[in-house]
N, C-alpha and C positions, 0 to 999 in steps of 0.2 A: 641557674637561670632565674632571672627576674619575676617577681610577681605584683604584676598592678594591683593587687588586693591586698598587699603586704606583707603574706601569709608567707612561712616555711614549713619546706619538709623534711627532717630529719631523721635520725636513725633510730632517734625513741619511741618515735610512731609506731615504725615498722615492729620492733621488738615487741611494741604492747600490742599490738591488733592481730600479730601473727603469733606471738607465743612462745618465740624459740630462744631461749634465753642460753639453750648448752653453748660453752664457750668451750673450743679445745686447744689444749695448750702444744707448741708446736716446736719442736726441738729444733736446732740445723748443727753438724755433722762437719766436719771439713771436708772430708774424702765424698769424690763424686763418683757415680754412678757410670754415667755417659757422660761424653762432651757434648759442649752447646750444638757443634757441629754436625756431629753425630744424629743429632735430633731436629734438624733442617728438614723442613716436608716438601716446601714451594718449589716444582719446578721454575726453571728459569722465564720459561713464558708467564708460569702464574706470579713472579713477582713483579712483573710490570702491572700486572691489575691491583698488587695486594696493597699498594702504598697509600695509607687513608690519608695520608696529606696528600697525595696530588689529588685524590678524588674531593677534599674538599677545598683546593684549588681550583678546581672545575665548576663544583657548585657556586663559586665565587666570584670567578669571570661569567659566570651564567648572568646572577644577579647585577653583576658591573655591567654588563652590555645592555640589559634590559634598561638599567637607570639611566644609561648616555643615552640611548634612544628615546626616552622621554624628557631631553633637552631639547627636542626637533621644535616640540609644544610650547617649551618659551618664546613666544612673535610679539606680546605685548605685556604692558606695564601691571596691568590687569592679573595674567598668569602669572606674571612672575612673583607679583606680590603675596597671590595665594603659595605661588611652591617654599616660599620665602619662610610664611606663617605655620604651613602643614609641618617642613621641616622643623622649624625652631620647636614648635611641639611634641615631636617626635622624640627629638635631642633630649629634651628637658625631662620627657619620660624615662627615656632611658636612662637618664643617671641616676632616677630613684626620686627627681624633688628636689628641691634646697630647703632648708631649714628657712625658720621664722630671724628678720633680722632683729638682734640685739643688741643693747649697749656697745661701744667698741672700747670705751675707755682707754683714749690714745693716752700714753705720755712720753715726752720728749727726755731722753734720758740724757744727753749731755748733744752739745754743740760743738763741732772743730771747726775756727773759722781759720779760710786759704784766701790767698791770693783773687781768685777769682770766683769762688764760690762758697759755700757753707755748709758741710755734712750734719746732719743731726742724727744721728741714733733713738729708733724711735721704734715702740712696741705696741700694740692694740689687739682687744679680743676679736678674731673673728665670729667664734662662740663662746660662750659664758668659761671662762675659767683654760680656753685654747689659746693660748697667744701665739700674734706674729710679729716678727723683728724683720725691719727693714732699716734701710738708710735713703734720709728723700737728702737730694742734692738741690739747694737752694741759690739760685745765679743773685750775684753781688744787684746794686741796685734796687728800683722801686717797683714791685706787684700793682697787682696782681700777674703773674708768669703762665701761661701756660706750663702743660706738663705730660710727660712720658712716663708712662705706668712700665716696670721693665719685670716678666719673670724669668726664671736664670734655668737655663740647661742643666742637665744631670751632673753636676760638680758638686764634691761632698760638699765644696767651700760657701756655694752658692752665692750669695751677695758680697762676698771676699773674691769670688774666681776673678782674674784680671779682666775677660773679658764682658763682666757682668760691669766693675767699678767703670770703664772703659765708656761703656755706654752711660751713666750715669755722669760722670766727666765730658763727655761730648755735647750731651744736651745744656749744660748748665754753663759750658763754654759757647752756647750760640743761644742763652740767653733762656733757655727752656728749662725748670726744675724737672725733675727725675726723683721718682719713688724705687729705688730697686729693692725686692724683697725676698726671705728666704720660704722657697717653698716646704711642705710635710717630706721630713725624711731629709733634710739639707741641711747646710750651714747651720745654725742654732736651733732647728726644729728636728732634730733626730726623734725618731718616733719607737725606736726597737733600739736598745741604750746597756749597756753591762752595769754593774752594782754601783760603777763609778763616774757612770750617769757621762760614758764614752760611747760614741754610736758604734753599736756590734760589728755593722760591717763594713769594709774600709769603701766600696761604690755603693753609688745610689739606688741603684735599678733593684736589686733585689728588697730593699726595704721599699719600696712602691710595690712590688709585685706580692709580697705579704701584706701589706693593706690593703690590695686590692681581694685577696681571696677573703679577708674578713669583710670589707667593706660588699660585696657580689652577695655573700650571704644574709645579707639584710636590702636586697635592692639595690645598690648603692655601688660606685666603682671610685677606685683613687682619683678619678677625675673630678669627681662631685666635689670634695673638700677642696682641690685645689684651684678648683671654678672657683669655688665660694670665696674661698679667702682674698684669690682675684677682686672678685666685687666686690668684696670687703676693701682691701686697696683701695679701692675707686671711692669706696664711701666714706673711707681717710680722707682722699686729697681735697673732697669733697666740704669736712668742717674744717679747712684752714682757708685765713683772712689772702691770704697771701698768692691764692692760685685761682687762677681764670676757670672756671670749671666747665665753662660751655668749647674749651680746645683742651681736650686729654687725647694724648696717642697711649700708643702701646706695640709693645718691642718684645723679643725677645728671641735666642738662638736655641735652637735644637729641641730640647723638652722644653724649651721657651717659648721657640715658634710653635709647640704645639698649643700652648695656654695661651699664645697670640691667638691663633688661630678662631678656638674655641671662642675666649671672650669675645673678639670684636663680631662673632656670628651673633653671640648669645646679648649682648649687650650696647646696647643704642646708644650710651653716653660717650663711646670711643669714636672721636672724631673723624681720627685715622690712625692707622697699620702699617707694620711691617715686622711680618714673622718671617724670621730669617732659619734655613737650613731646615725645613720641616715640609713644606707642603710639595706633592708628589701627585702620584695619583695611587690610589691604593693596585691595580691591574702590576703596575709596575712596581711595587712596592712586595707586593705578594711575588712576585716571579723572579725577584732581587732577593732582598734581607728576609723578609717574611715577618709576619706582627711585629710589635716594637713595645715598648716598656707599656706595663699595666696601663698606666692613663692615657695612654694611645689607641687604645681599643674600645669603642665606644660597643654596648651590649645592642647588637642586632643591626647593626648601622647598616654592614652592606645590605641585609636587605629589607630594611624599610628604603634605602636609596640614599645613603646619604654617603659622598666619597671625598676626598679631598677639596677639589674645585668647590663644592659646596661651602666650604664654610669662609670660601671668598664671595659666593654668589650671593649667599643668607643674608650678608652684607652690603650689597649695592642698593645706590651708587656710589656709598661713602668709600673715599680716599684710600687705596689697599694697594700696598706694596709686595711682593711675592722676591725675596732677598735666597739668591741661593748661590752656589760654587758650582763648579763645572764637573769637581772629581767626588761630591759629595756622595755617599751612599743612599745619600734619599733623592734616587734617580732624578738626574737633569732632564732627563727627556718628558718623564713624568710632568715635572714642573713647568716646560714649556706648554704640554696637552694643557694644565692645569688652567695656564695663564690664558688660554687659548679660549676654552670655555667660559670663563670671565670675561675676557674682551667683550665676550659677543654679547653675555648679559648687559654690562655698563652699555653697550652699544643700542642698544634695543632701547636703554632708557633713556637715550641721551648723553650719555655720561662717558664716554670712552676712556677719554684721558683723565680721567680719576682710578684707573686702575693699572700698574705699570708693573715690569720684570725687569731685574736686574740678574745676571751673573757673572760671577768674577770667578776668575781664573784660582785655582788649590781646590784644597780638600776640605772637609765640614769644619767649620765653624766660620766665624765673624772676621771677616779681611778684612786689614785698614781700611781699602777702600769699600768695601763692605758696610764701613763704620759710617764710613762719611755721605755717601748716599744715602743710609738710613736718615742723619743728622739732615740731609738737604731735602729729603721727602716731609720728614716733620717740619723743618722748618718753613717749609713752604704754602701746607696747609695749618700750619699753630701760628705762625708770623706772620702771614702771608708775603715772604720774601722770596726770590729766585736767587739769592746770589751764590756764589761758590763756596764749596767748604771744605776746607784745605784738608789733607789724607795728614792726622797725625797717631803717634802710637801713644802717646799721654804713660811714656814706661815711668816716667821721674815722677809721676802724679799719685802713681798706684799707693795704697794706706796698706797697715799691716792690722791684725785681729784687735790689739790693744787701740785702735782708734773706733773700727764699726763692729765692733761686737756690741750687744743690747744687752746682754745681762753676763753676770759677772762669771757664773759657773762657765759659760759657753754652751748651754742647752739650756732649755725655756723646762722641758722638764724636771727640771731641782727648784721651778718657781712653786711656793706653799698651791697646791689643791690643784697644779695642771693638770689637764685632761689631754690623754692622748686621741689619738683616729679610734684605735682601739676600743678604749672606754667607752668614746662617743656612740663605737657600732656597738658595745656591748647592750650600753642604754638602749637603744633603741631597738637591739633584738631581745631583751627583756619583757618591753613592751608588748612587741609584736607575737612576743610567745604566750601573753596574755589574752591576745586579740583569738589567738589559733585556737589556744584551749576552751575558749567562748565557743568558738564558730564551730570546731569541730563535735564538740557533744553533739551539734547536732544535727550533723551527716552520719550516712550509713558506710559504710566499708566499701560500696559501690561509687560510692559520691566521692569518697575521697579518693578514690583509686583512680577516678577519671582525673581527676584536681591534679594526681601527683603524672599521671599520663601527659596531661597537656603543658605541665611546668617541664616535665624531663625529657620530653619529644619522644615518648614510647607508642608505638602503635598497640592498641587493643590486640591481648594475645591470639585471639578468633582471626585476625585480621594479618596472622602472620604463618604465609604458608611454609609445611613442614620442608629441612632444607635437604637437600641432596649429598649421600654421603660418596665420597670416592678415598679407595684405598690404592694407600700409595705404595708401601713398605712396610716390612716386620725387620725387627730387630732381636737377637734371643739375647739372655740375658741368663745368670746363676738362678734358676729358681723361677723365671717368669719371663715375658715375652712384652715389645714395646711396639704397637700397629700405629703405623701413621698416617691419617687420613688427613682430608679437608673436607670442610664442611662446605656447603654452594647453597645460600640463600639470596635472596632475593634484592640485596645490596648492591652484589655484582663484585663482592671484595670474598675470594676466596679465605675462610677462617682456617689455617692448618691446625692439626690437633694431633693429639698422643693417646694411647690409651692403654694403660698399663696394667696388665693381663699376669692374677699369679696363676699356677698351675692350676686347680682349681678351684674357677671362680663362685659364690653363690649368686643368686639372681640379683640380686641388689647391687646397687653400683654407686660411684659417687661421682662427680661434676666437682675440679677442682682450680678455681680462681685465684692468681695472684696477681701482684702488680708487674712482674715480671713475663707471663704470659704462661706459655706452655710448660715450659722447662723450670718453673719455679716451685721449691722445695723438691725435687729430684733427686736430691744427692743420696747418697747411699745411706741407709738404715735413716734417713729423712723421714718428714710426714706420709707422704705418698706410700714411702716400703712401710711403714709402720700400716697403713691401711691396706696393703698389698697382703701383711704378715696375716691380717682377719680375715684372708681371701675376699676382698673386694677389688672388682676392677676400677682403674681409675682415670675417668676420661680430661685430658686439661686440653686450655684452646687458648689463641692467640687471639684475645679479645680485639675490637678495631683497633689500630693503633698502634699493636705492641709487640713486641716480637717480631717476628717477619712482615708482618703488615706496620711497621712503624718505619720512625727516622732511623734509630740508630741514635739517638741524642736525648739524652736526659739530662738534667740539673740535676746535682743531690736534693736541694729544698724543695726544688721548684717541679721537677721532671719533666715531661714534654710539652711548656707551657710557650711554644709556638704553635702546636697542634692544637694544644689548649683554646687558644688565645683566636686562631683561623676557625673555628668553630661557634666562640663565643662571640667573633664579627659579625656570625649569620643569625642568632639569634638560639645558637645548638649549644647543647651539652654535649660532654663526652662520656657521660653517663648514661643518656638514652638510649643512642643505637651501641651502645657496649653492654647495657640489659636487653636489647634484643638480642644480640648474640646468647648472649647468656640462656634464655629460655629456648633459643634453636637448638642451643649444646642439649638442656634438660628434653627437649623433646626428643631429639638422635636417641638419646640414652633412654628415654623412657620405652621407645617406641622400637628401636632395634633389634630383629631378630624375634619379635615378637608377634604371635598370630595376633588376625584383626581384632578389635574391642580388649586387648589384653597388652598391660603397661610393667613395668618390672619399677619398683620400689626408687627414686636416687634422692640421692644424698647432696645437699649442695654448703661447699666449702669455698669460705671467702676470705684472705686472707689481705690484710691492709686495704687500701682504698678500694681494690678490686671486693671488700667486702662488702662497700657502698652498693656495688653494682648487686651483690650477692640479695640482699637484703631488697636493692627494686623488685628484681625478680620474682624473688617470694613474693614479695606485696602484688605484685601485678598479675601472677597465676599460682597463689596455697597450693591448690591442690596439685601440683606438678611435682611440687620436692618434701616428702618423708619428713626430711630435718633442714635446718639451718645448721650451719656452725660457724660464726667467725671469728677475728683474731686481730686485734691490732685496730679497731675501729673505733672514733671518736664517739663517747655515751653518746653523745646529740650535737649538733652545730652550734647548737644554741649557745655549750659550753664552751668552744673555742673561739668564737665567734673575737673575745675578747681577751685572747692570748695570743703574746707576739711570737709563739712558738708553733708555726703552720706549715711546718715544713713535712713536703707530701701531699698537702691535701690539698693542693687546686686539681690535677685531673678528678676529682669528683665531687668539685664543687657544682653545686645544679641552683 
């Protein structure tokens, strides 16, 4: 979770404030105990309640309906300008800031001249020591030209994908130059790269989705860089002799139409638009595919109010095309509502037909004639011409790497002193760890404990009534007994749990978290019998999310980062209400079977990201749990913050 104040909280806080440094080392066993199966709590009723993504799809069409009904309010020029402003603020908060701008030190690295146009390969800092490679397409004849700013959809190739040159070749055949460029993690900017400076992984999404979990932990989201570099573009075409700067458009399909999208909201210089294959409505987006690549998810968006049609509205009156397909997965129907509540904006100001919808017949991406209406909407507001533009596929036109590659390796990182995202968050979580060790000398344990409450969305543990326990089943075992309860707090999402019983237990009990849920480390002579072998009971629980309360769908690197990702829409961690469970478990367990004013000793054990969670906990109620113990947890965020090695850690990034 984001902090307007710049602060983070990490794990080395917690360790130094609370004291628990015992780490224990955790074997795994091949041979299992029980089957997964075997160890299922949730009636079939209670698993229609237990799925924490629909309940926070619910929370989400809450906040979407609430924000359409606050379009009733748009009747004048007046309002709309304020909701225009409120938003664009909002926006800009949420991505953390943009940096200070700097030198760009463009230079032109060679020239191909064609038939009808002239490619230059051309490279500039967006930050000191970051470079971006693009290819601007320059139409034969005398400037100044207008110009189409293009960024390229999820294609490793990026500025090479055909239908990226495509665009770039249409405009500069109807007389309009074109800038198309490679975004972070594309074409020549791979950002996460093997010893031979080859990008690790062979799609794009998941190298966005690893800058994004570094970039979150300093404020900051994969979108912010790829905004900036945007306007950095813009502040290219902007020192050449040769282009009109007062007519720039801006194009682009799929994660293109998203940076379309984004820019011409955020940015006044874009004449006109058209983001093709992206804009929907989030209602229908969420109840279809569900989140979408890291930079698609803006922190808190749905509810501060901001949904897809907005970032055609933030933009009115100016010229906005809305370019989609019929069988696209970013719902057509969406796109229509989208185009619907725009209308009505541009209408209100006057301006109707400066805002239009096309769709063509296939599936996602940029249809010939897809291509040529984009080409006839620019051309009509950069030219000001209406005339027709013939549907061609420009196949014989397409170049191969040896003409628009920019630097010679083919990655910008084997250039002497490049900085990756990475670095850049490192720097500046450097800083920010400087800022914290200031501020925090001098808060109390109380002050900080609010600080890390209101960043992680934990309720004050006073403030969390004790939950209801119900038993479901026992299970016998060689030597010990397995009871399966669920816990009933105040959520309204049953937590199923286990609790593993040796013959006899002593009073003291342990509380045990993995990222797996209940059944993790279970296996036979595992951690859990090893804590069994000291007679201790051991209670584990299906934190939100995981196990019987989840999807069913994990990434290896990534793990349930749609679940993730629908949380961090609203403004929520997955770490907050997954530490509330947590202290509901330490309460069950503290309070169980136990007369009034009398507590029994627990033990809380957190293994991998679930030790994040371990570690709120303690911080947010000491006195609750004996000991810590955990296993697998980053020393502090601070230190991965600037390693492209994140795999696992977004479900507890906060």
């Amino acid at each position: 979770m984001q902090s307007t104040t710049g602060r983070l909280v990490h794990p080395d806080w917690f360790i130094m404030k609370i004291g628990f440094t015992r780490l224990l080392v955790l074997f795994l066993l091949f041979s299992t105990a029980v089957s997964a199966d075997e160890l299922s709590v949730l009636s079939e009723e209670q698993r229609a309640s237990a799925n924490y993504y629909q309940h926070l799809q619910s929370d989400a069409y809450e906040l979407l309906a609430t924000r359409k009904e606050g379009l009733s309010k748009l009747i004048d020029k007046e309002a709309i300008e304020s909701y225009q402003r409120l938003l664009r603020t909002q926006f800009i908060e949420a991505l953390g800031g943009f940096p200070e701008k700097t030198p760009l030190n463009p230079h032109i690295i060679k020239r191909t001249e064609l038939k009808e146009y002239t490619i230059e390969n051309v490279i500039f800092e967006s930050q000191p020591n970051h470079h971006v490679t693009g290819n601007m397409y320059v139409p034969r004849g005398d400037g100044p030209f207008p110009v189409v700013v293009v960024s390229s959809g999820h294609s490793r190739t990026a500025k090479l994908a055909d239908y990226n040159q495509r665009f770039g070749i249409r405009m500069a055949t109807l007389g309009i130059a074109s800038f198309v460029f490679d975004p972070i993690g594309q074409g020549e900017r791979s950002q996460v790269v093997t010893p031979e400076v080859e990008p690790l992984f062979n799609g794009t999404t998941t190298e966005h989705f690893l800058i994004g979990t570094s970039s979150i932990l300093v404020g900051r989201n994969t979108a912010t860089y790829r905004i900036w570099d945007a306007m950095r573009a813009i502040d290219y075409v902007h020192t050449r002799d040769d282009i009109d700067t007062s007519k720039i458009g801006y194009t682009g399909c799929s994660g293109g139409g998203t940076l379309t999208s984004y820019i011409m909201a955020l940015d006044p210089r874009v004449t006109c638009a058209a983001p093709a294959c992206y804009l929907t409505t989030f209602r229908k987006l969420i109840e279809t595919r569900g989140p979408q690549d890291s930079e698609q998810n803006i922190f808190g968006q749905i509810a501060f109010g901001m949904d897809h049609p907005d970032y055609v509205i933030m933009r009115a009156p100016r010229p906005t095309l809305i370019t989609s397909t019929t069988g696209d997965y970013f719902d057509i129907k969406g796109a229509w509502e989208n185009y619907r509540q725009a209308k009505r904006v541009y209408g209100v100001l006057g301006y109707p037909h400066q805002v239009d919808m096309v769709e063509v017949e296939g599936s996602h991406g940029v249809k010939p004639q897809s291509l040529a209406t984009i080409g006839h909407w620019m051309q009509r507001w950069l030219l000001e011409k209406d005339a027709n533009v013939a549907i061609r596929d420009f196949e014989d036109d397409l170049q191969e790497s040896t003409v628009l590659n920019c630097t010679e390796s083919g990655q910008v990182l084997s250039l002497k002193n490049e900085r990756s995202v990475f670095d850049l968050n490192a720097e500046l979580a450097k800083s920010l760890a400087a800022q914290r060790q200031e501020t925090n000398g001098t808060l109390s344990d109380e002050a900080l404990r609010t600080a890390i409450r209101k960043l992680a969305g934990i309720r004050n543990p006073s403030e969390l009534p004790a939950p209801k326990m119900e038993e479901v089943g026992r299970i016998f075992k060689d030597g010990y007994h397995i009871d399966k309860l669920v816990l009933h707090t105040d959520s309204g999402i049953p937590l199923p749990g286990l609790t593993f019983h040796p013959k006899k237990p002593q009073d003291g009990a342990y509380v045990y978290l993995t990222d797996t849920g209940k059944t993790g480390d279970s296996e036979k002579n595992g951690p859990i019998e090893k804590l069994m072998n000291d007679n201790y009971a051991v209670v584990t629980i299906d934190l939100r999310g995981q196990g019987e309360t989840g999807r069913g769908e994990r990434d290896e690197i990534l793990g349930d980062w749609k679940q993730f990702y629908l949380a961090y829409l609203m403004g929520k961690s997955l770490v907050g209400p997954r530490t509330e469970d947590a202290l509901a478990t330490g309460h069950f367990v503290a309070n169980y079977d136990k007369p009034a004013g009398e507590r029994r000793e627990v033990h809380l054990v957190g293994v991998g990201q679930a030790g994040i969670v371990a570690l709120h906990a303690a911080a947010m109620n000491p006195d609750l749990f004996t000991s810590v113990t955990i296993k697998d947890v980053p020393k502090s965020w601070t230190e991965i913050v600037g390693s492209q090695d994140l795999q696992g850690q977004l479900d507890s990034i906060v």
